[in-house]
C-alpha positions, -999 to 999 in steps of 0.1 A, spaced: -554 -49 -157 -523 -53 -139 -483 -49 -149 -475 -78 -127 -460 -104 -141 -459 -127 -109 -488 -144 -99 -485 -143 -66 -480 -100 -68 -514 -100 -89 -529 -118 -60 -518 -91 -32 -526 -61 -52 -562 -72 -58 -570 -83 -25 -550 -52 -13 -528 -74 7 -497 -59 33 -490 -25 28 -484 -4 -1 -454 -15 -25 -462 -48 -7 -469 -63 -43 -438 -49 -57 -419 -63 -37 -431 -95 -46 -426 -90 -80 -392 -79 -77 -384 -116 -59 -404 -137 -76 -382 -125 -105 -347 -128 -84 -360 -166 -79 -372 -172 -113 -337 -156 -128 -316 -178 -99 -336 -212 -113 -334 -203 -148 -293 -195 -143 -293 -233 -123 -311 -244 -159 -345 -257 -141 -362 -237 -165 -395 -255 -149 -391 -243 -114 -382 -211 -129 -416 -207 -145 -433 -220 -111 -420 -189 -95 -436 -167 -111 -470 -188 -113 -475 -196 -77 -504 -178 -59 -501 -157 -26 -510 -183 -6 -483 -205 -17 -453 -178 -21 -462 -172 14 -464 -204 32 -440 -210 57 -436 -174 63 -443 -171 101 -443 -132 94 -403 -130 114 
């Protein structure tokens, strides 16, 4: 089982996504973000980022 708490960092480490520490680095924004929305009070958003799957936390991302 993994220590992720972010969705998204759950989804690279088991499809062994980017490189190693790839899915800790995920982790550690997906919990900037979450902490930025919960400070803003959008407590909902907040939750989102930390339940929103690779594919998702990634889209947009033209890999620049």
């Amino acid at each position: 089982m993994s220590a992720f708490e972010a969705q998204c960092a759950r989804d690279a480490e088991g499809s062994a996504y980017g490189s190693e520490g790839y899915a800790e680095y995920l982790e550690e924004t997906c919990k900037r973000h979450r902490d930025y929305f919960l400070a803003k009070g959008d407590p909902e958003m907040a939750e989102r980022m930390m339940t929103r799957t690779l594919s998702e936390a990634l889209m947009g991302n033209d890999g620049d």
